[in-house]
ROPA-615803 format. One record per residue (C-alpha): residue in three letters; x, y, z. Coordinates in steps of 0.02 Angstrom, whole numbers, padded with zeros to 5 digits, always signed. Each point is the difference from the previous one (the first is absolute). Layout:
<atoms>
ALAXYZ/...
</atoms>
This chain:
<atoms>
UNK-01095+00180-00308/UNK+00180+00004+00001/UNK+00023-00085-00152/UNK-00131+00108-00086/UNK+00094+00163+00043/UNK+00153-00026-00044/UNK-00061-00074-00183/UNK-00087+00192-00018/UNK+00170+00095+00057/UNK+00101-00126-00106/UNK-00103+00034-00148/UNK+00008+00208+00031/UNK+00195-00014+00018/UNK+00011-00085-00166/UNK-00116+00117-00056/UNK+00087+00148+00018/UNK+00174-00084-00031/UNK+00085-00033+00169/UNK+00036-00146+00111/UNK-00087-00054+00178/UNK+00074+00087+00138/UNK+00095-00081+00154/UNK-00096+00001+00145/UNK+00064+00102+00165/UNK+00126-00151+00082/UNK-00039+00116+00150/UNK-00177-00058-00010/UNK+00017-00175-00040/UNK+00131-00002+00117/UNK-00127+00022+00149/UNK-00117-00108-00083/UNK+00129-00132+00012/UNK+00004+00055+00196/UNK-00181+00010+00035/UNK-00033-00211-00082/UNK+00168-00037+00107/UNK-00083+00082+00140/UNK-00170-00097-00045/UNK+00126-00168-00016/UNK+00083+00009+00168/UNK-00158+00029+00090/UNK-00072-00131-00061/UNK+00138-00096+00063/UNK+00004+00060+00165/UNK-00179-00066-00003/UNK+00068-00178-00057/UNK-00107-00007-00142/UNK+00126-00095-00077/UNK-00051-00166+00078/UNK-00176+00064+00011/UNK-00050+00056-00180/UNK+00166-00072-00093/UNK-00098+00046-00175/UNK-00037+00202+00026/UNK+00162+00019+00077/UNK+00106-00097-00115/UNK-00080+00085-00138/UNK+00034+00192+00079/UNK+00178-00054+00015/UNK-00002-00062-00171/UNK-00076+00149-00059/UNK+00133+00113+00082/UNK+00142-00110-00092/UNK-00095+00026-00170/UNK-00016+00177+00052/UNK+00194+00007+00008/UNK+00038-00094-00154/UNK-00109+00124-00096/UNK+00113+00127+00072/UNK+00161-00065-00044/UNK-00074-00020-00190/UNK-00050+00170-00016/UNK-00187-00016+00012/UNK-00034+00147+00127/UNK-00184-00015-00015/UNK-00028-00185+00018/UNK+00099+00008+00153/UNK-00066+00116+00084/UNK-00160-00134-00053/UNK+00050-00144+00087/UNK+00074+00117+00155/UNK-00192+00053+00028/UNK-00072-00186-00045/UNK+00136-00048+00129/UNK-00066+00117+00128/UNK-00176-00048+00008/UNK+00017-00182-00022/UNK+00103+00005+00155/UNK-00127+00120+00106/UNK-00121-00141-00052/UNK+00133-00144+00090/UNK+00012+00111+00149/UNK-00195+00012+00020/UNK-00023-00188-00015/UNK+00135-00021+00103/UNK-00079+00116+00141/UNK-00156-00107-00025/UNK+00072-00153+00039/UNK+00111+00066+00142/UNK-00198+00073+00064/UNK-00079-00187-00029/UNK+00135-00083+00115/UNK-00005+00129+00144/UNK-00206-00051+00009/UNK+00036-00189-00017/UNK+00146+00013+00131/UNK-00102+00086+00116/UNK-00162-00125-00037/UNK+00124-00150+00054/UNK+00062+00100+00168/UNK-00183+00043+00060/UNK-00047-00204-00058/UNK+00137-00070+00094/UNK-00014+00103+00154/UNK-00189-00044+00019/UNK+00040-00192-00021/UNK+00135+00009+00124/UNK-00138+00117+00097/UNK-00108-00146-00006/UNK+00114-00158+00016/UNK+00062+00066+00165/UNK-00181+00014+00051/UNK-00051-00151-00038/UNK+00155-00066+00102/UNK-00058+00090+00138/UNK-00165-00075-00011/UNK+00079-00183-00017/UNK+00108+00014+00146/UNK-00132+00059+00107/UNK-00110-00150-00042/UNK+00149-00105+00026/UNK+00013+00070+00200/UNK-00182-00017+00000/UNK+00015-00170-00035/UNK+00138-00049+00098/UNK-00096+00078+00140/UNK-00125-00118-00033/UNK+00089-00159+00011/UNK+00073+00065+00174/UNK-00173+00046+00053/UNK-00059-00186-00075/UNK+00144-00068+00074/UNK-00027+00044+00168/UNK-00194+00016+00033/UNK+00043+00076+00191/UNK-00044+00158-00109/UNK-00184-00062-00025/UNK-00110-00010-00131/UNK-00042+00194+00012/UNK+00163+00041-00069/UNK+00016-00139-00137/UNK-00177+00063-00063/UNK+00068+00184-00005/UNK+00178-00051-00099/UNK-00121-00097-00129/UNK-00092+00163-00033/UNK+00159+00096-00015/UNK+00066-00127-00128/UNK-00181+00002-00095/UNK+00029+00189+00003/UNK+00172-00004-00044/UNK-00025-00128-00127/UNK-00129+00140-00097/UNK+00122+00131+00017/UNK+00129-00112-00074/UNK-00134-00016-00136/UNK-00039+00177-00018/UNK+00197+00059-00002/UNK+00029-00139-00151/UNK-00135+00063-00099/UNK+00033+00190+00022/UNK+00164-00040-00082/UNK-00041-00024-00181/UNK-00124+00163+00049/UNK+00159+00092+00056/UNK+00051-00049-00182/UNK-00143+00040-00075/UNK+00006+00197+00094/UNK+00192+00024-00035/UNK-00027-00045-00206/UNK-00120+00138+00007/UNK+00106+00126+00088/UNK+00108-00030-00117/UNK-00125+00007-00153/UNK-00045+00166+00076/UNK+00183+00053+00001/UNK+00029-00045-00155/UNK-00145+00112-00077/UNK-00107+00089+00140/UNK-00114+00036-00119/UNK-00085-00183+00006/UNK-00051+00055+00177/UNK-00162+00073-00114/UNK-00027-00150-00081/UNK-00150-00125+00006/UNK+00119-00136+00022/UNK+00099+00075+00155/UNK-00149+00013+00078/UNK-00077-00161-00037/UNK+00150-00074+00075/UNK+00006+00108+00160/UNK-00170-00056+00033/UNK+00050-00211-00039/UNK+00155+00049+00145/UNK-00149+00069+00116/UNK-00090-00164-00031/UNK+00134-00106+00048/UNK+00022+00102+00139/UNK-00174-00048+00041/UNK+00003-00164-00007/UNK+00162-00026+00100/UNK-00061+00102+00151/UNK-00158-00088+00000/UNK+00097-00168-00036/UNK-00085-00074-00150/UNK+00157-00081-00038/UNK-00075-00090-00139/UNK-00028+00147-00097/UNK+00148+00080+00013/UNK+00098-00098-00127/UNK-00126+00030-00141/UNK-00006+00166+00043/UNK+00206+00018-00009/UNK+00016-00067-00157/UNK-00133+00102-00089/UNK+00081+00156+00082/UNK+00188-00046-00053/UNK-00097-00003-00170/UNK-00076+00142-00004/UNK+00156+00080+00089/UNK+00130-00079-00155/UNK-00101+00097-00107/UNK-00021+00159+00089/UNK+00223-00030+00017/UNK-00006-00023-00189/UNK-00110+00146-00030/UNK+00104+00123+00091/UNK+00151-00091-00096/UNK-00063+00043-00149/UNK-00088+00164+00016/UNK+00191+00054+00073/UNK+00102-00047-00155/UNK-00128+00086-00093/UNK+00005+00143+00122/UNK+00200-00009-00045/UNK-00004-00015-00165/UNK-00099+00142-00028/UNK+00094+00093+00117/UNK+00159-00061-00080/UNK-00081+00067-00203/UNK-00027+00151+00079/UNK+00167+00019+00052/UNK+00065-00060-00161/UNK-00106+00103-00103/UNK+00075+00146+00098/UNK+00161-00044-00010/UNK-00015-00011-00194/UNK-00061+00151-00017/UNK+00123+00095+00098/UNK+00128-00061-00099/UNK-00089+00043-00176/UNK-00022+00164+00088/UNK+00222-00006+00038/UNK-00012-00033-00192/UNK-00121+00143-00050/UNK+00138+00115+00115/UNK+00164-00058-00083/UNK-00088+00063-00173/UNK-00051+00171+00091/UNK-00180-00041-00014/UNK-00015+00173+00118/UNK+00031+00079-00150/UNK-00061-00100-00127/UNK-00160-00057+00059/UNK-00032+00066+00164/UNK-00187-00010+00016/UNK+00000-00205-00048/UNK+00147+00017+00157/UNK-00087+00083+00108/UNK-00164-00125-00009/UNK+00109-00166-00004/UNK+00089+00090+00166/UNK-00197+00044+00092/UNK-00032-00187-00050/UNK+00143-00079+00077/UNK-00018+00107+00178/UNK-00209-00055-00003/UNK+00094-00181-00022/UNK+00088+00015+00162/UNK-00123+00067+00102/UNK-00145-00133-00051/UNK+00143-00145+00027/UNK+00045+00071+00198/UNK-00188-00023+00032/UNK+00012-00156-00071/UNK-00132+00028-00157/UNK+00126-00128-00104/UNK-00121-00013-00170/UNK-00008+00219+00030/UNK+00158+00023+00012/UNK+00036-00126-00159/UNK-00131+00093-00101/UNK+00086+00175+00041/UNK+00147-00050-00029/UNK-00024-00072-00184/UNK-00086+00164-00026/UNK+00164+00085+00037/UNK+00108-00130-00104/UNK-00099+00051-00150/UNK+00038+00168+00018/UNK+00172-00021+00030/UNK+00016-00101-00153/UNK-00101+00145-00111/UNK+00141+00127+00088/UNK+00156-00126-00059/UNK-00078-00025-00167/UNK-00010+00212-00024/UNK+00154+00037+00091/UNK+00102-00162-00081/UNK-00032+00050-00170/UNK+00035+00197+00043/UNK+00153-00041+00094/UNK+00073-00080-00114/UNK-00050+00115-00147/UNK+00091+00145+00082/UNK+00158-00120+00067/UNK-00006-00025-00206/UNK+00029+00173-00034/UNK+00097+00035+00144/UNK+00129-00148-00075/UNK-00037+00063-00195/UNK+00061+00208+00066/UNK+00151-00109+00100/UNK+00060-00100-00153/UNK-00040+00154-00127/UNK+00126+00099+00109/UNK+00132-00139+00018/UNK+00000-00032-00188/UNK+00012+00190-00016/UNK+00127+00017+00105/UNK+00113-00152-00062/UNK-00031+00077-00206/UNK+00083+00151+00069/UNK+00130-00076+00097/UNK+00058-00088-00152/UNK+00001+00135-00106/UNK+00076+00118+00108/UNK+00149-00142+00005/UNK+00002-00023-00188/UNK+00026+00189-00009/UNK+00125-00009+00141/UNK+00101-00137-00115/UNK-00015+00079-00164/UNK+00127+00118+00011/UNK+00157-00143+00070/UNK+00073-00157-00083/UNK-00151-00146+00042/UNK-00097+00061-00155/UNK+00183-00016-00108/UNK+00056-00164+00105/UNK-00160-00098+00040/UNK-00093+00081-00169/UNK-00119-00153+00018/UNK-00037-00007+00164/UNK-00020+00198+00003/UNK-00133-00044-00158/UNK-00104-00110+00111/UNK-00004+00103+00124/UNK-00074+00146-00111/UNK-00108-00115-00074/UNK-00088-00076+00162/UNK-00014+00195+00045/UNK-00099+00017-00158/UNK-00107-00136+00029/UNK-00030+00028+00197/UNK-00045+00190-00046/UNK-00131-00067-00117/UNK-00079-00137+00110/UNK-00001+00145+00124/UNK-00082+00125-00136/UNK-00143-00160-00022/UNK-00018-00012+00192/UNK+00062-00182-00001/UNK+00098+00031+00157/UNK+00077-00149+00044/UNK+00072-00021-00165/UNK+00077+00171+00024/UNK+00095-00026+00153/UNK+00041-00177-00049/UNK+00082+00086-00178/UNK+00087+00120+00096/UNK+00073-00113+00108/UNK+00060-00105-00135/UNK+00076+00150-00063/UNK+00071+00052+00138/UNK+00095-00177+00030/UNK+00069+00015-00188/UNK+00064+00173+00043/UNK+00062-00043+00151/UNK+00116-00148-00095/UNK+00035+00127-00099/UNK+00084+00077+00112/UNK+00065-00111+00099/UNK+00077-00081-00156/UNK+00094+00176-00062/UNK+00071+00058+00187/UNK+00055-00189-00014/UNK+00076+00022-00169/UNK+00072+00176+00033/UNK+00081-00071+00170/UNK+00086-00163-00074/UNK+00055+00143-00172/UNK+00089+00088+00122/UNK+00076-00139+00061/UNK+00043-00072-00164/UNK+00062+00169-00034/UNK+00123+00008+00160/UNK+00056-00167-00036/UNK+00044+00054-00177/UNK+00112+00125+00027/UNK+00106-00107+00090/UNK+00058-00089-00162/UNK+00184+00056-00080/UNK+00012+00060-00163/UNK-00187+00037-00006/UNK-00117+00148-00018/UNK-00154-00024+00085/UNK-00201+00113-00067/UNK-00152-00019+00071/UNK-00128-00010-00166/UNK-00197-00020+00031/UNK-00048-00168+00004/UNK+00189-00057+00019/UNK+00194+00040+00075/UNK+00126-00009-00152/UNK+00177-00055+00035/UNK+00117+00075-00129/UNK+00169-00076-00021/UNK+00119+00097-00116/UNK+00197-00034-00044/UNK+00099-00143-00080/UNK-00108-00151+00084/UNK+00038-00092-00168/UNK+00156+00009-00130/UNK-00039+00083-00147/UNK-00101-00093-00117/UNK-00009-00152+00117/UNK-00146-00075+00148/UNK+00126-00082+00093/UNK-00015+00120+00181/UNK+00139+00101+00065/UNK+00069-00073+00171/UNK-00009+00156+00090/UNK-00181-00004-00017/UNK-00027-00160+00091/UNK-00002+00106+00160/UNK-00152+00113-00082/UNK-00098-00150-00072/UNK+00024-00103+00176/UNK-00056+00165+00105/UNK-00142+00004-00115/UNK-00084-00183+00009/UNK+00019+00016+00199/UNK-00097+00150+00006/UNK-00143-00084-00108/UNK+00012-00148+00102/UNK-00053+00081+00154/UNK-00181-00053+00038/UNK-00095+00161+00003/UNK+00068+00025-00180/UNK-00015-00187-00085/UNK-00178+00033-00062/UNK+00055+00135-00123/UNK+00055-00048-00191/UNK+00166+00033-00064/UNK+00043+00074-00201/UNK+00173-00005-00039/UNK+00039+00109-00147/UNK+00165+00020-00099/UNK+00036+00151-00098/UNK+00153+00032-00116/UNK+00062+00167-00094/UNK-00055+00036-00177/UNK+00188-00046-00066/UNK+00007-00158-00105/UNK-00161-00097-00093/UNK-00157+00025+00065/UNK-00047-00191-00007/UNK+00158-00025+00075/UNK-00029+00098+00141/UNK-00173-00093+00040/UNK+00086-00151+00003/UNK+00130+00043+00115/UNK-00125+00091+00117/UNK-00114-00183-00014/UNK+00177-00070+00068/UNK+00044+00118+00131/UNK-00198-00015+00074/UNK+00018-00198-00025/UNK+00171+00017+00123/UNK-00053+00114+00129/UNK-00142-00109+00010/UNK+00090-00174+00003/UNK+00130+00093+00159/UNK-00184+00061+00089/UNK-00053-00191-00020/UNK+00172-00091+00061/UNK+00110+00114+00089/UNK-00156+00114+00049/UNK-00114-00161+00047/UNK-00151+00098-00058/UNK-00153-00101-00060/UNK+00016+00032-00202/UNK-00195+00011-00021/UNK-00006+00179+00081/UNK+00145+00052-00128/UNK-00029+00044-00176/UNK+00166+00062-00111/UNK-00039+00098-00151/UNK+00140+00070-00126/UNK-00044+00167-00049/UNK+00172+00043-00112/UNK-00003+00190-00042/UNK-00204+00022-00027/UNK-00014+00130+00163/UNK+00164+00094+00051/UNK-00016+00120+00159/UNK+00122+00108-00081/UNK-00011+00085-00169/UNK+00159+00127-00026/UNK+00154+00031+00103/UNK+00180-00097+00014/UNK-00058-00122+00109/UNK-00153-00081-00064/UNK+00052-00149-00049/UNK+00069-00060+00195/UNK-00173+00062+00041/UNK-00099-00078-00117/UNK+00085-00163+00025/UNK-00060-00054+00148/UNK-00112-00151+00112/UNK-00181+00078+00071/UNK-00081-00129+00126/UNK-00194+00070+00015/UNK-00081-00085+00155/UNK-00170+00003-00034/UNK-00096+00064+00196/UNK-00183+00010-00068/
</atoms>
């Protein structure tokens, strides 16, 4: 049934374009409890030792139950929780019935062995009274002073003890013979009705009979067709008891069943759902319990599958309903998440737009806008999950984004500080890099061999790109000479004067040469145009560290 309901609700979720919901872990949670519950009892019972197969599988059941859990299967779980449940309410019945069978056969043995001891010590009795008899005797034979009077009477005492003897040995097997059918009739009164209890009260009378009336002879014959008669009566009682139990013990099962298909009607709010299927599995179920304390087993079995099969209609409506509106319930919940997390990331795209991620982290920024795109489409389309997902994915891009340019604007400002620690040097922050301008006589005119007095400025400056925070960044050396002299000229001397700086960044600077490139320039982009000084200006050493 189970199976068959969650197929329907599987096939309406994909239906209408959502996913299964997750099933209250409040209510499997007590389902978990209630087979536990079942589990230990059972225990307690020792059903263990007694019916090793239901309970092993009820414990076995619980673990699968678990399992399921830890995968994500909600619904199987909760499955094997109430498979777990019954199985072990069965092991605890069977259990009960066993416990039930041992009390009777404990209490047969007592009431056998007191009657043979009963007997054995009467029989003694009987024996050691014939033995004084008789050792009166041989006095009295012994010495005849006593006459022959006397000797006649002892021989009639010993005749009459002698029968007694008789009768006490064969009333013993009939002392059997009574106490196997107490005990028949203890084990089921009921055979107390029977033909066959009666037939063998009337063989006991009989033998009776014959022993007070000493046809000793007869007795014997008699005894052993009443211990027949009485085996079967014993195995009659025997048998009509254990059916008497099992009954009892279906009933009982039955209801136990049902109650907990009724527990599983309630955890899908089958009072709501389907209340009048509820309400006749519940009027079932209490006719159950009243038929089994009056002991009407096969009444209260009957009842109580009529109740079952209204408790399963009630979880088939209420399964299939419950889980219809949990599906909604979780299609509003992620509808408003993915909602929620479009506008959240578009509310931080906005909040972004107007500092330096979208200039520093221009890619990053891009992605970002374009997941936001796609989420606020998927969430236009309903697909839900795809919405939040997108905007997550966004959000994560943005977030490097960020990230990446307070990172970048941090270590700038560094660099920058640094910077304007270096002699001789004029230090601007430019967008994507810091320029280091160095102006003057660094080399002779119209040579690339560097001035001394710049060592200091060239040293200052390959220490401060050395520091760690700053070694990631690339480093342009460019050379720039005055428009006096030959043009071509001039871009050859600027290739020199690059080539140098470079060559002191490399050996005196001990700067890895692959983040330093050295380009010549010559006179192709002067700073200043007009004025006296234009030439000391122009001529000059820009080192652009690139900080994108």
């Amino acid at each position: 049934m189970k199976f068959y309901g969650l197929l329907f609700l599987l096939t309406y979720l994909i239906a209408f374009g959502c996913t299964a919901p997750e099933i209250d872990e409040v209510m499997l949670a007590t389902q978990f409890q209630d087979a536990q519950q079942a589990i230990n009892n059972a225990a307690e019972l020792g059903a263990e030792p007694l019916v090793p197969d239901e309970f092993g599988r009820a414990v076995k059941l619980l673990n699968f139950a678990r399992n399921s859990q830890e995968n994500g299967d909600i619904p199987q779980s909760a499955e094997f929780a109430y498979q777990a449940e019954l199985v072990a309410q069965i092991a605890s019945a069977k259990a009960r019935q066993h416990h039930a069978q041992q009390k009777v056969v404990a209490i047969r043995e007592q009431i056998y062995q007191q009657t043979i001891k009963s007997l054995e010590h009467e029989l003694e009795i009987e024996r050691t009274r014939q033995a004084i008899t008789e050792e009166q005797l041989a006095r009295t034979m012994r010495s005849r002073e006593a006459g022959q009077q006397q000797t006649d009477q002892l021989s009639s005492e010993i005749a009459d003890l002698k029968i007694k003897l008789r009768q006490a040995e064969l009333r013993v097997p009939l002392v059997n013979i009574e106490s196997l059918v107490n005990i028949a009739a203890e084990i089921h009164p009921a055979i107390k009705e029977t033909a066959d209890y009666e037939r063998v009260q009337a063989a006991i009378a009989s033998i009776v009979n014959l022993i007070e009336q000493k046809v000793f002879h007869d007795v014997e014959n008699a005894t052993t067709d009443a211990q027949t008669l009485v085996n079967n009566l014993y195995q009659l009682a025997v048998q009509n008891q254990e059916a008497e139990a099992a009954a009892k013990t279906n009933a009982q099962i039955s209801i136990a069943k049902t109650e907990v298909i009724i527990q599983r009607a309630q955890y899908f709010n089958a009072s709501q759902h389907a209340p009048k299927q509820l309400q006749e599995a519940s009027s079932h179920l209490q006719r159950a319990k009243q038929e089994l304390d009056v002991n009407r087993y096969e009444q209260s079995q009957q009842s109580a599958q009529q109740a079952q099969q209204a408790a399963d209609q009630a979880v088939a409506i209420a399964e299939v309903a419950e889980f219809t509106e949990r599906a909604q319930e979780e299609l509003d919940r992620q509808a408003t998440e993915a909602r929620q997390a479009v506008d959240a990331l578009k509310q931080k795209l906005s909040a972004q737009a107007q500092t330096q991620v979208p200039q520093l982290e221009e890619q990053l920024y891009e992605l970002a806008n374009s997941a936001y795109v796609t989420a606020n489409a998927a969430l236009a389309s309903k697909e839900y999950q795809s919405a939040i997902e997108k905007s997550a994915e966004g959000n994560d891009y943005l977030e490097r984004a960020i990230t990446n340019t307070h990172l970048a604007t941090s270590v700038k400002s560094d660099l920058l500080k640094a910077s304007r620690q270096i002699p001789k040097a004029t230090v601007r922050e430019q967008k994507n890099s810091v320029l280091i301008r160095i102006n003057g006589n660094v080399f002779p005119y119209g040579s690339t061999q560097l001035q001394e007095e710049f060592f200091t400025t060239f040293n200052e400056l390959a220490r401060v790109l050395r520091i760690a925070k700053f070694k990631s960044y690339s480093v342009r050396i460019e050379a720039h000479t005055s428009a006096m002299g030959d043009t071509s000229v001039n871009r050859n001397i600027s290739i020199g004067r690059a080539d140098s700086v470079k060559k002191f960044l490399v050996d005196k600077g001990r700067m890895d040469p692959k983040r330093l490139t050295a380009v010549g320039l010559g006179e192709t982009q002067p700073i200043v145009k007009e004025g006296a000084n234009r030439a000391e200006q122009n001529r000059r050493i820009d080192i652009i560290i690139g900080t994108n």
